[in-house]
N, C-alpha and C positions, 0 to 999 in steps of 0.2 A: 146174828148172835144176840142174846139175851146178856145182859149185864142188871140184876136185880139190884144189888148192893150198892150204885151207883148213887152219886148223891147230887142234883144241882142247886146251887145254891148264889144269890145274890146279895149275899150278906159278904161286904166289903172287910169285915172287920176278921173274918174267917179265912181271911187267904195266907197261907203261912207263905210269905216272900221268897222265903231260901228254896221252897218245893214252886215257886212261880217262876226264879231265877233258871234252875233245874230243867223243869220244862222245855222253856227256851232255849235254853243250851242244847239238848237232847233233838229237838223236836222243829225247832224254826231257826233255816242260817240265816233267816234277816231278823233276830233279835237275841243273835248269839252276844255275849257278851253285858246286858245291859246291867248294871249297877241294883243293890235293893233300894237304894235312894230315888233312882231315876223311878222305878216301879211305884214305888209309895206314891210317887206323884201323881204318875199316871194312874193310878187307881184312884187317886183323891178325886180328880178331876176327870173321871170319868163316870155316867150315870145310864144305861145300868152296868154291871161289871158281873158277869156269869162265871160260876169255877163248878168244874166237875171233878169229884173224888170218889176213889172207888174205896175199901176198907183201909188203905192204908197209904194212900198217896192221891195230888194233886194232878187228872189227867187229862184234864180241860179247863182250857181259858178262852174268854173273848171281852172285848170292852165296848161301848159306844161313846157316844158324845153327841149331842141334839140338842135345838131346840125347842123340842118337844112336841111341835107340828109341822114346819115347812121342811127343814132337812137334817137329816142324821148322818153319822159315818160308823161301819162297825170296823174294830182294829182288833189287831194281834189274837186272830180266831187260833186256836194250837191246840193240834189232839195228840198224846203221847202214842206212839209209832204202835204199843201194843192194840191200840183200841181203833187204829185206821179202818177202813171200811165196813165198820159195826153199825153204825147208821149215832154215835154220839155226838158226831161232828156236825150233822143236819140235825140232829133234836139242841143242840146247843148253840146252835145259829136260830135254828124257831126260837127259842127260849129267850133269846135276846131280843126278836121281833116283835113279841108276844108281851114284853115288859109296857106295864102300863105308861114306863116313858118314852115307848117308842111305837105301838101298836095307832096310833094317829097322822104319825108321819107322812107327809108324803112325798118325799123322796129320800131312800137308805142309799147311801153310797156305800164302796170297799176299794181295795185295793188290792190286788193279787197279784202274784209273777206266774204262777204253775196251775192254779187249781180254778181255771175260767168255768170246768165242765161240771167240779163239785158243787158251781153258786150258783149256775144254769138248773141245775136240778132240783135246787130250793125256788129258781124263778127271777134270778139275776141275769138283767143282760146286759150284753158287750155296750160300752157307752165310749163313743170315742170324742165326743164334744169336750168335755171337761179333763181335761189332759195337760193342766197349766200345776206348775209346783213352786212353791219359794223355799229353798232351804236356804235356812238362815243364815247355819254356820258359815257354810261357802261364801254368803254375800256379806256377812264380818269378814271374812278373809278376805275376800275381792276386795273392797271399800278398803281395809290396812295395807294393802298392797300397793293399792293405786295411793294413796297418800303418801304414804313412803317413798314411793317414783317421784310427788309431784315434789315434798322435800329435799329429794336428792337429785333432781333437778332445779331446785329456788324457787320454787312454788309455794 
């Protein structure tokens, strides 16, 4: 498919939140839900930050985060369901490779549940080495939990 109207763009200041919020809802169940606040962040603090619009909406998203030579991660890649296998998802994944903050790198990480076969085809492979996660939250709860036992034990 041919999409001319399309628009990519790395201009951080150009992403309307409420259509980035939208998306995600739509489009990704692991970032259903997230806040325009939590978003603002994540875009602050992410460099490069790719958005694809076609005339009249927001239907591609993806962020990085790097170094700028030894390693990168790309997050929350998301193509809205109309534009699924039109080839916007692979030119929006290049476009983030191809940004002058990450075209040096050498080594991109990701993180997928479903689509190992659609990063295989840009040139991503299965990495089972680095398979270690800290979520924070859980270990603030862990940590208030076990204090609380040691408390209501006299500890």
């Amino acid at each position: 498919m041919n999409y001319p109207q399309l628009q990519f763009s790395d201009r951080k200041s150009e992403i309307d939140l409420c259509q980035l919020q939208e998306l995600f809802n739509i489009s990704a169940f692991w970032a259903k839900g997230r806040s325009l606040e939590d978003l603002s962040i994540a875009i602050a603090n992410s460099d490069p930050v790719i958005s694809v619009s076609d005339e009249n909406r927001l239907i591609g998203f993806a962020r990085a985060t790097s170094d700028g030579i030894y390693r990168a991660t790309i997050w929350d890649v998301v193509i809205h369901p109309e534009y699924r296998g039109s080839g916007v998802g692979s030119n929006l994944v290049q476009t983030v490779l191809s940004h002058p903050r990450m075209k040096w790198v050498e080594r991109v990480y990701l993180m997928t549940t479903h689509q190992q076969e659609f990063y295989e085809k840009i040139g991503f492979q299965l990495n089972t080495t680095t398979t270690m996660v800290l979520c924070s939250q859980a270990n603030i709860d862990a940590l208030s939990a076990t204090e609380q036992l040691q408390k209501s034990l006299g500890g």
